[in-house]
N, C-alpha and C positions, 0 to 999 in steps of 0.2 A: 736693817742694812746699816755697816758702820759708816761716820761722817766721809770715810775715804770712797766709799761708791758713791753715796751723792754728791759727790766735787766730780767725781769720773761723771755723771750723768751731768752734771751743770758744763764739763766741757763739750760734751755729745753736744747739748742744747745751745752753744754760744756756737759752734761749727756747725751743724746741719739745721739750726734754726735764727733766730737772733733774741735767745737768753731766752731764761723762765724763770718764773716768780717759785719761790721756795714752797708753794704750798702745792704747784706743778712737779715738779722737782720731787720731793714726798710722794705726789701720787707715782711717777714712773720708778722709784724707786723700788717701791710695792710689787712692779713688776717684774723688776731686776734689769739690767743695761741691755740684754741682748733682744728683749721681749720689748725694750725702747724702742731699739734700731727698727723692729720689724713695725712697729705702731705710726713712727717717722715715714716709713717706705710704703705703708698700703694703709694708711689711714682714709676711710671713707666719713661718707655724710658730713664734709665738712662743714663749718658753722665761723660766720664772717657778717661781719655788715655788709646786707645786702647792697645790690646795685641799685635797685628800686630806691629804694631810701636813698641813698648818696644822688642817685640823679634825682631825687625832686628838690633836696638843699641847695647842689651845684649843677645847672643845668649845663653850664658846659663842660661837664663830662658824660653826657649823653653824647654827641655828635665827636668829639673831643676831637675836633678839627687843628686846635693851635699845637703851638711849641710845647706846651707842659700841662696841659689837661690830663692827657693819658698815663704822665707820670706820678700826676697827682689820685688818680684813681689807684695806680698798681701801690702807693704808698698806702695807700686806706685798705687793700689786702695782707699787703704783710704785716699792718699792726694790727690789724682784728682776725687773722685767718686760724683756725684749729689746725692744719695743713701747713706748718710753717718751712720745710723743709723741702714742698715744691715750688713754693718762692725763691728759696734760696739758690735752687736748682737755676730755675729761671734767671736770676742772676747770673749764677756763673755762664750760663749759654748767652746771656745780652752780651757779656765780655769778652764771649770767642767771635761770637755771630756779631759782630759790632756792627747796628743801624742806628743812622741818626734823621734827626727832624731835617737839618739845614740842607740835604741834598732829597730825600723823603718829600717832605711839606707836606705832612697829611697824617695827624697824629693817632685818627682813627685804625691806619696801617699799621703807626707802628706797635698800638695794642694790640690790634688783632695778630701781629707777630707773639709777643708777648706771651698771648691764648696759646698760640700751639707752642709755643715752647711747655707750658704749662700741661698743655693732651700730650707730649710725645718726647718731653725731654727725660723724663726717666724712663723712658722705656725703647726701644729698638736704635741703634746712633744709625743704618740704615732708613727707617723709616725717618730717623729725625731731618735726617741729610734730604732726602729726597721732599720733605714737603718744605725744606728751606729752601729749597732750589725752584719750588712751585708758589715761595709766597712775595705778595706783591711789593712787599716794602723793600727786600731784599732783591728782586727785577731791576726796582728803580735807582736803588742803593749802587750798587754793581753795574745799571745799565745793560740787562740784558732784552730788556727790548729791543734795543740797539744791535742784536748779534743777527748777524743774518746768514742767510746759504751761501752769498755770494761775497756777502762779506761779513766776515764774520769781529764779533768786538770779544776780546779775551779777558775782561776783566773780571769776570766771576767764574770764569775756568781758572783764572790766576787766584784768586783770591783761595777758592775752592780747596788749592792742594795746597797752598801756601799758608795758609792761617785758622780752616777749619776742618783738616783732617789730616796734613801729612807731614808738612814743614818744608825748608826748603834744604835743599840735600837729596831730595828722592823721588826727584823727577825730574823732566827737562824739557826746555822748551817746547822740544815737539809735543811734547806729550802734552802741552796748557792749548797750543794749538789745537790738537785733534779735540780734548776734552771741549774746548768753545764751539766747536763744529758740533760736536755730541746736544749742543744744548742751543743752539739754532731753532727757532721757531719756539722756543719757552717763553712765552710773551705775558702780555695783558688781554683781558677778553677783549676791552673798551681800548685796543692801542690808537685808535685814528683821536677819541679824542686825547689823549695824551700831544700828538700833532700842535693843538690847542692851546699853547702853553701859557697864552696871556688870557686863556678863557678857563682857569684852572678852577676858580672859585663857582663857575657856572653849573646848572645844573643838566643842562646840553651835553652830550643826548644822553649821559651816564652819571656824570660827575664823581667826585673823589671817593664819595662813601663807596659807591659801585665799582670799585676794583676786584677785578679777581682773575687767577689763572686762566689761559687759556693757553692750548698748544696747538699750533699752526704747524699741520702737515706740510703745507705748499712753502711753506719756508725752512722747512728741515734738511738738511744735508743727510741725506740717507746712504750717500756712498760710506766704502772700507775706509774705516782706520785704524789706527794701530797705537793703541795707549797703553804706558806700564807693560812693555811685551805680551801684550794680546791683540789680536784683529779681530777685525769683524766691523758689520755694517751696525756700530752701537749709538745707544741713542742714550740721552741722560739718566735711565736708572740702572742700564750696562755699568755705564761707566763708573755712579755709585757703588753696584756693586764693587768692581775689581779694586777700587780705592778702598773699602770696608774688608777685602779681605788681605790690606798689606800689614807687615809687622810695623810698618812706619804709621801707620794710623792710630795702631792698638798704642805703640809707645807716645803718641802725640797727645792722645786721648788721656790716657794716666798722666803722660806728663801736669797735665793741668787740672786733673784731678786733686793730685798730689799735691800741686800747689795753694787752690783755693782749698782747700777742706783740712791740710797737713802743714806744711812749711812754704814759704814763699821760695819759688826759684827765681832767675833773671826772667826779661823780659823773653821774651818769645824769640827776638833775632837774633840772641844770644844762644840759643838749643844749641846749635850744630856746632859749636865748638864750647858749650861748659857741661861736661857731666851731671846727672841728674843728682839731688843734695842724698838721695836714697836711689840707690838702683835695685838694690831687693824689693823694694816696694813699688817700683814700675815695671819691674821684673811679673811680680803678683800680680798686678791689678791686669795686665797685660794677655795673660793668660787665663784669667777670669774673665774677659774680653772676647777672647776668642772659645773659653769652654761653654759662656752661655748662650753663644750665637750673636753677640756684640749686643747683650744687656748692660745697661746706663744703672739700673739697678741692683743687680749682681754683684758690679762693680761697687756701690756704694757701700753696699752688703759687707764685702768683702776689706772695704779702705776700712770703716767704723769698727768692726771687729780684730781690725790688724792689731799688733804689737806696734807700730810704727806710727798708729793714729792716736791710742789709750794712753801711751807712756806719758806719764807727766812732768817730762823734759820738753815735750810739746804745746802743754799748758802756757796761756797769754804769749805764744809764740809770734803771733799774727796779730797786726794792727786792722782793725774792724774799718772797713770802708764807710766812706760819710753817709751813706745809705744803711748801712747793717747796725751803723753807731744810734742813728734817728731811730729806728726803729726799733729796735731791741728799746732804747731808753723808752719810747712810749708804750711801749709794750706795759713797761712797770711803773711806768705813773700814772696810766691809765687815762689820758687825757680822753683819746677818742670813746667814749660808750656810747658816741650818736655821730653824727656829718657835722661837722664843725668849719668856719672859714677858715679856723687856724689852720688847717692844713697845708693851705697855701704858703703858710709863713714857716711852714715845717720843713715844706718842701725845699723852698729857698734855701731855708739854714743846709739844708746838703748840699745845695748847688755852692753854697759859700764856701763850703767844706772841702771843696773840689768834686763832686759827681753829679752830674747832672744827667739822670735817668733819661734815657733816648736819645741821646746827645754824647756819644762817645767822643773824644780829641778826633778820634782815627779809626781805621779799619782795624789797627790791633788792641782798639777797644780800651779799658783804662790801666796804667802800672800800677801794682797793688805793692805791697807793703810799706817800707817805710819812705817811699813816695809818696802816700796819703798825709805826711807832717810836714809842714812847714812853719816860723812862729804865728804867720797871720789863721793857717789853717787847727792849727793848734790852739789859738786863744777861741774861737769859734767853736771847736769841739766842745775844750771844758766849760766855757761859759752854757752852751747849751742843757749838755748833760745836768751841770749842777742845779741849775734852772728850772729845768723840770724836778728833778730829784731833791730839791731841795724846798718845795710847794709845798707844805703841810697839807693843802686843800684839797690837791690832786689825791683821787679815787686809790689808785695805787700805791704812793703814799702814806696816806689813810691807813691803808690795808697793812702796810709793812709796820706798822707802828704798831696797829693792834694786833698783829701775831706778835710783836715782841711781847706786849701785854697779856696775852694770852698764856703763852710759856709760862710766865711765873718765875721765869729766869732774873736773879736780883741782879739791878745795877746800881751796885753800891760802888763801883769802881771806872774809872773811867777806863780799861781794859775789858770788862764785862760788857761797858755798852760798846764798844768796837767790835766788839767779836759779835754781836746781836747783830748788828747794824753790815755788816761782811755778811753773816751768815744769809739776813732776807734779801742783800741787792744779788741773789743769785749765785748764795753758798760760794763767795770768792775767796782763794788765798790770794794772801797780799804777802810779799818778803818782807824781811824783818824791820827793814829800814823804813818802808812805807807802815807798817804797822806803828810804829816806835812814833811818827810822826801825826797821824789819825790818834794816837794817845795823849799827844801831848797837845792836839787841837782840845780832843772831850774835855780833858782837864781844863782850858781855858774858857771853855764854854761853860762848865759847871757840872755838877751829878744833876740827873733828874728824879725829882720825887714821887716816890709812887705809895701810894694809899688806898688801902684796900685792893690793893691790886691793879690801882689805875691811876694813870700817868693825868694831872691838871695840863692844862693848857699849854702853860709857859715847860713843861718836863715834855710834851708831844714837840716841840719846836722846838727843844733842845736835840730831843732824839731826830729829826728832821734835818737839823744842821751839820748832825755825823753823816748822815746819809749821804747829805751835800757833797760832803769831803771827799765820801766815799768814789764819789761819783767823778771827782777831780784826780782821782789815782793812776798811773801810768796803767795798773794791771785793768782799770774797768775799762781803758781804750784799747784794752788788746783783747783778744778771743782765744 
């Protein structure tokens, strides 16, 4: 396979996962790009650092009761997971589905949110809908313990058609009305002790860990209503349905496909009066929506193999979220191959970044593209990236050096070792201008000598330092 498919598979890999190492890269190549995509979507037996292990290092992410235990546990899967593309998944639904700690308080919840996005986010957006509507952190989130028969609270019938299935333009009040009626009696098992709320921390009679769905006949509104032009006495998986089979779903749902995995559109309030940046391609994915009976993977299927996703006018289009940034970079220096406390300091550096896992701004979750820069956010990135990437010691690191060493490929030029050094941080082009500049670094740094075909010490830390640079480039903060 020529250099131009494995730039095409290292951008699959920087969009449905977060990067891969050049020796990864080679192997999917082998396979060819479309036998990737199907490896990405139904990849089994995955292989991660265990939970076992992580909770005997860090035992509070066993109960992972506080503000950022839970986030630090999902960060220790997306940098060791073989599965890295239902992480990513997972992400994009944490940013429609926006839960957070500060109204939550209970970080075990919002893991266990996490998990089922993880069981059902690629797969039925029906099923997905209906067990968000049955899990606890999103009850609390939303307040639907609070919805009653007699009175009823519309905040996650509003949220519902407003920000995780239809947008607003395509429904109307009555209709968020009837929807909260529909969902009356979707509670908590343990709702008395929620009552409790200065005894949250107790283990009386349930406590926090013991959260879970429960649906309360005697508080349902079981009379007629009338939502999206249909009656009937519905209860909340009616009403899923008839929501799941509008064309305002299908395009709501692409819409924001479209955006995390293709091109950034505006935020969310902005739909209903700015054109989608491709309407051929929400057009597609739209109809692959509805041909697969609203498969989450169908759809994937179908964006990765588009013409609209491959083109490489698309290439480094998207600035990588402070989460996609940390991870991807550890991913290739390899810091984590055990539980380590840095992780905690890892974590932070994203929260500094702007993203703080479980912790959205808002209900519409976080603004992505070049909303993730600002100078303070921006010296934090690259100081990170090159930090890591520029460790000679680090495993991954290590690794990228002695595949250069391995090739055989001379660096007798400081353009050779650029190109070396682009080639392992995950087969990147750079434009001519960032290249020209990455050259005119190596030259000041020096040539490194190689003998016998092996780089001494001070030539590994030369090569180390391009890396650095590498890692400082506008193209390695974009995807």
């Amino acid at each position: 396979m020529g250099h131009h498919e494995i730039e095409q598979i290292a951008h699959l890999m920087r969009r449905a996962g977060f990067g891969a190492t050049r020796d990864q890269l080679d192997a999917f190549a082998a396979k060819g790009y479309e036998s990737t995509v199907e490896q990405l979507l139904y990849q089994s037996g995955e292989q991660r650092m265990g939970d076992d292990v992580i909770r005997r290092f860090h035992p509070e992410l066993s109960g992972m009761m506080g503000p950022q235990a839970s986030g630090e546990n999902w960060l220790y899967r997306m940098v060791t997971t073989s599965t890295p593309l239902r992480e990513k998944v997972c992400l994009f639904w944490h940013g429609i589905f926006a839960t957070g700690y500060p109204k939550v308080i209970h970080g075990k919840a919002l893991s266990d949110q996490i998990r089922m996005f993880r069981r059902y986010g690629m797969g039925n957006f029906r099923d997905l809908l209906l067990e968000l509507a049955r899990d606890p952190a999103m009850i609390i989130w939303l307040d639907n313990q609070d919805n009653h028969k007699d009175a009823i609270n519309e905040n996650f019938g509003r949220e519902l058609l407003e920000l995780f299935s239809m947008g607003v333009g395509n429904y109307t009040e009555q209709d968020i009305k009837e929807c909260a009626r529909a969902f009356t009696g979707w509670t908590l098992g343990n709702r008395e002790y929620m009552e409790l709320r200065s005894m949250r921390d107790s283990d009386w009679p349930y406590g926090r860990i013991s959260w879970h769905f429960e649906f309360n006949p005697e508080d349902h509104d079981d009379d007629e209503k009338e939502f999206l032009g249909h009656r009937g006495r519905f209860n909340g998986e009616d009403i899923v349905d008839i929501i799941c089979q509008q064309d305002a779903t299908a395009r709501f749902i692409s819409r924001h496909m479209y955006s995390f995995f293709v091109a950034d559109e505006p935020p969310v309030p902005e739909w209903p009066y700015t054109l989608p940046a491709d309407p051929a391609a929400i057009d597609m994915l739209s109809q692959v929506y509805f041909d697969s009976g609203y498969d989450i993977s169908a759809m994937l299927r179908a964006l990765f193999n588009s013409d609209c996703f491959k083109a490489g006018d698309s290439w480094y289009g998207k600035v990588k979220s402070p989460v996609e940034l940390v991870a991807g970079v550890l991913r290739l220096s390899g810091e984590f191959d055990r539980p380590r406390k840095e992780i905690l300091d890892r974590y932070q550096q994203a929260v500094f970044m702007g993203q703080y896992l479980n912790n959205p701004p808002s209900v519409e979750g976080w603004h992505q593209g070049a909303d993730w820069i600002d100078t303070g956010s921006l010296v934090e990135r690259v100081n990170f990236a090159s930090q890591q990437l520029g460790d000679a010691q680090r495993p991954g690191v290590q690794a990228m050096i002695d595949r250069i060493e391995a090739t055989g490929q001379p660096l007798d030029s400081s353009e050779s070792l650029v190109d070396a050094c682009l080639d392992q941080v995950g087969a990147i082009t750079v434009s001519e201008a960032t290249r020209q500049e990455l050259v005119n670094f190596a030259s000041a740094v020096g040539k490194p000598e190689m003998r016998a075909g092996s780089l001494d010490d001070a030539g590994r830390q030369r090569v180390a330092e391009v890396i650095q640079m590498v890692a400082s480039t506008h193209e390695f903060q974009r995807a």
